[in-house]
Structures are given as C-alpha cells and as structure tokens.
C-alpha positions as CSV (number, residue, x, y, z in Angstrom):
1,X,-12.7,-14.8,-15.4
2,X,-9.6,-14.4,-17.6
3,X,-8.1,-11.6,-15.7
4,X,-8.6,-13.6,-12.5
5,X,-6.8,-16.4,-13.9
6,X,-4.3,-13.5,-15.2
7,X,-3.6,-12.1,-11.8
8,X,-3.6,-15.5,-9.6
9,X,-0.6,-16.6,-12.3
10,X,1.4,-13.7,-12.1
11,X,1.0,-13.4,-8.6
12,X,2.6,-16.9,-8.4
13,X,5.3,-16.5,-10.4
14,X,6.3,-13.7,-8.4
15,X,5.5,-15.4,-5.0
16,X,7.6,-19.1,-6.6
17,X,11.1,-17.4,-6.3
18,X,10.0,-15.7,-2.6
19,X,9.6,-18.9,-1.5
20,X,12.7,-20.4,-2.4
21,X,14.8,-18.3,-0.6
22,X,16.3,-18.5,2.7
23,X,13.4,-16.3,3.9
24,X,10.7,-17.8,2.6
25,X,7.8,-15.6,4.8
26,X,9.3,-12.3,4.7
27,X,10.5,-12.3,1.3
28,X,7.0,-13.6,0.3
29,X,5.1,-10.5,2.4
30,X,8.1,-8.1,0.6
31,X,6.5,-9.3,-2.7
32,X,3.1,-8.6,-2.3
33,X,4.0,-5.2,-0.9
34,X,5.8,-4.4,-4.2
35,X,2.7,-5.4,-6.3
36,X,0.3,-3.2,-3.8
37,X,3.1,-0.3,-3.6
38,X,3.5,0.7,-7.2
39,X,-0.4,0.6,-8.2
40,X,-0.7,2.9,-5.2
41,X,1.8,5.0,-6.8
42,X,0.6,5.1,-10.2
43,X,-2.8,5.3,-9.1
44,X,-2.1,8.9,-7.1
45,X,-0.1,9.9,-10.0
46,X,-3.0,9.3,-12.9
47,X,-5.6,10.5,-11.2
48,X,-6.0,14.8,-12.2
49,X,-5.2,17.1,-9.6
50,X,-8.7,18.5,-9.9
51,X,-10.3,15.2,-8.6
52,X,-8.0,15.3,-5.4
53,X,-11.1,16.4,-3.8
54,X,-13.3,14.6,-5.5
55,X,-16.1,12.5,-3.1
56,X,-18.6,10.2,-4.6
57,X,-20.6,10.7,-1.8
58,X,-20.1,13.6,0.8
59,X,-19.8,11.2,3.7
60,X,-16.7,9.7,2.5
61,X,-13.2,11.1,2.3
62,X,-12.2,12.9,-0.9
63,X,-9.4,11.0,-2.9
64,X,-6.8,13.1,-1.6
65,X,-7.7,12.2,1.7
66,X,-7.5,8.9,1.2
67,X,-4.4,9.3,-0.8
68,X,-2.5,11.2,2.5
69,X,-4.2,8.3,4.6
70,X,-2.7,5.7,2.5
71,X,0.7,7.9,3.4
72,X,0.0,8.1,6.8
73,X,-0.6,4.5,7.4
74,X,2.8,3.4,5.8
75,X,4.5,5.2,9.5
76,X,1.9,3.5,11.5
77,X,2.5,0.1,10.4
78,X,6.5,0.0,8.7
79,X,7.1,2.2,12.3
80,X,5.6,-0.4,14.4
81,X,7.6,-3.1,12.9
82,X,11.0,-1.3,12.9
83,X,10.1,-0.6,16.8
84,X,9.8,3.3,16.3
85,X,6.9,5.7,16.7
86,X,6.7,7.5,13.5
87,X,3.6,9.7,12.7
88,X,2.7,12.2,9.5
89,X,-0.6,13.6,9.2
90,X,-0.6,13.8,5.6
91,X,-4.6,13.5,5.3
92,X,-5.1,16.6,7.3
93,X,-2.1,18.8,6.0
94,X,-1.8,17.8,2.5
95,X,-4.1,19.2,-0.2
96,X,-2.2,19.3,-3.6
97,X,-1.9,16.5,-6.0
98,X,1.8,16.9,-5.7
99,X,2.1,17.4,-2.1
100,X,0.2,14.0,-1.4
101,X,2.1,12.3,-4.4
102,X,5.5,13.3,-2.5
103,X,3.9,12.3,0.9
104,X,2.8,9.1,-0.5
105,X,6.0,8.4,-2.0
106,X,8.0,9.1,1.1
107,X,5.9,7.1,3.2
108,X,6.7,3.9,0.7
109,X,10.4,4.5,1.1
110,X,10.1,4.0,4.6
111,X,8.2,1.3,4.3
112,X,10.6,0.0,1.8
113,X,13.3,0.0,4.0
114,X,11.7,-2.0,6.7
115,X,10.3,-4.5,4.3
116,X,13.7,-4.7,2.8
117,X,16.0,-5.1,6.7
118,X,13.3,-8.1,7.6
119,X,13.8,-11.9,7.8
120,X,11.6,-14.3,9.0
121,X,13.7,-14.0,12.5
122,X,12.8,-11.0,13.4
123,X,9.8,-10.9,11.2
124,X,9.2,-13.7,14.0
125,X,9.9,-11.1,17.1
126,X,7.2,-9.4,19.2
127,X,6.4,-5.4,18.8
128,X,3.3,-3.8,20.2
129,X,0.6,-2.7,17.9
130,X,-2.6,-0.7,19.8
131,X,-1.8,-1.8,23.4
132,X,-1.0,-5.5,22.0
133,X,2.0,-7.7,21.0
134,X,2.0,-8.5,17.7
135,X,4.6,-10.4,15.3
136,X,6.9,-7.9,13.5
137,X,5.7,-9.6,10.0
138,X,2.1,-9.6,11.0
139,X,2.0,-6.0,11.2
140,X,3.9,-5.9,7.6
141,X,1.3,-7.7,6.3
142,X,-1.6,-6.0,7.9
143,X,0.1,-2.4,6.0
144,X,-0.4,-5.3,2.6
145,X,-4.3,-5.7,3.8
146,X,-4.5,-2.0,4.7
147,X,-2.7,-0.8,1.5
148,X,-4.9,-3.2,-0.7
149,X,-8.5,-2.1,1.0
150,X,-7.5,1.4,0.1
151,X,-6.3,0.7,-3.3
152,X,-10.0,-0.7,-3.8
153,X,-11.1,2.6,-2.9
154,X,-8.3,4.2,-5.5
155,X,-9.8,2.0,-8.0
156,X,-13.4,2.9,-7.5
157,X,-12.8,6.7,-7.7
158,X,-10.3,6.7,-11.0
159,X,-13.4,4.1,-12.3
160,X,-15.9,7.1,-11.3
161,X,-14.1,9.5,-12.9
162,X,-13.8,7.4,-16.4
163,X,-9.8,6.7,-16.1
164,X,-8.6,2.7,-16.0
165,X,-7.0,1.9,-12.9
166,X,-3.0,0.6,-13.2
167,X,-3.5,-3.0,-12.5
168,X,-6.5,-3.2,-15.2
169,X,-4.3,-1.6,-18.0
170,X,-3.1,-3.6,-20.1
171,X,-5.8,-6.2,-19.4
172,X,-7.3,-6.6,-22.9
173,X,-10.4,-4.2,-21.9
C-alpha cells in the first residue's frame, strides 16, 4: 500500500506543473510518456542478453519480441499522430539484446519528437488511426496505454528471471 501511495504522489507532482502550463492536456500526456519511456528503456537494458529469448510459456512472445514490438509500436502510434506512415519490423528482424536496445531507443526518439511538437491544438486535430478519425492526442495517449501494458509484461519477465524491475528499485523492498 505504501508504494501505491508512493507512485500516486510522484505521479502528481509531476502531472501539478503539466497542468499549469499553457498546454495543459498535451503537456500532461508528454509527462506520463516520460515516466513509461525511461522504465522501458532501463528495463531492455537490465534484462541479460541471454534472456532476450526467454518465454515463460511457449505461447507467448520471447522478451525480445516484445522488446522490438514495444519499438515497433512507437512508428505506429507517434507516426499516426505526426500524419506519416512510419513502419519498422523490429520484432521480426531484431534478435540481439543490442540490436533491440538501439531499435527501442530509436523508436522513443521519434516518439519524443512528436510528443515534444504537440499542443493541445493540434493535439485537438483529426488523423486516421485503422480506417477511423481519431484525435492527434488520443493516439499519443493510446502509445502511453500501449507502452504501459507492455511494460507489465517487461516487468513480469525481469520478475521471472529474479531481477527487480526499474520502477520497483529503490522502493524499500
């Protein structure tokens, strides 16, 4: 219960000065991007290369794959917002710890520039998303959701494997 109460307060001290600024939504979804971003980051980077193709079960993807999916997803949704079609098939192509560390990282500094060009104006403007318009800042915040949902999955498999995830260091465990 502590580390709830832990999180929910840091994550509105960071949120208090998004939502005093002149952008109040955008800067606000920017924020919780930069919290989801850099435990996605550390998370590729602790886990060893040898359990890159670890699978707790074989019906699920390894955590490399999930890793390169992760890297994948930041063109789908940051692309979609700026209005461009950008692809990488990271999953499928990338194997190494450090090839899917780069990917991943690339993938977050196009996403970072997106993030970083919007206001709550065009955050507010229409781009189409699977056949349907969607708000440019919806579809920032659905990468947030994504990014989050996979970084449970980052979480579980670094917990498998006996290693504390980044956002539990540090957390008087």
């Amino acid at each position: 219960m502590k580390r709830f109460y832990t999180l929910m307060a840091t994550a509105a001290f960071l949120c208090a000065g998004a939502f005093a600024q002149d952008n109040p939504f955008s800067t606000g979804t920017k924020t919780l991007y930069g919290m989801v971003k850099g435990n996605l980051i550390k998370a590729a980077e602790k886990m060893p290369e040898e359990n890159y193709s670890f699978k707790p079960t074989p019906e699920v993807r390894s955590f490399g794959e999930i890793v390169g999916h992760v890297a994948d997803a930041q063109y789908l949704f940051c692309g979609a917002a700026k209005g461009e079609q950008k692809t990488s098939n990271a999953e499928k192509t990338k194997k190494s710890k450090a090839d899917l560390v780069a990917a991943l990282k690339d993938g977050v500094a196009y996403c970072d520039s997106v993030y970083n060009s919007m206001t709550d104006a065009t955050g507010a403007e229409k781009a189409k998303f699977f056949g349907r318009d969607w708000a440019r800042l919806t579809l920032l915040d659905f990468n947030v959701a994504h990014s989050n949902e996979h970084y449970g999955n980052f979480v579980t498999y670094l917990r498998l494997k006996g290693l504390v995830p980044p956002s539990s260091e540090n957390a008087g465990r």
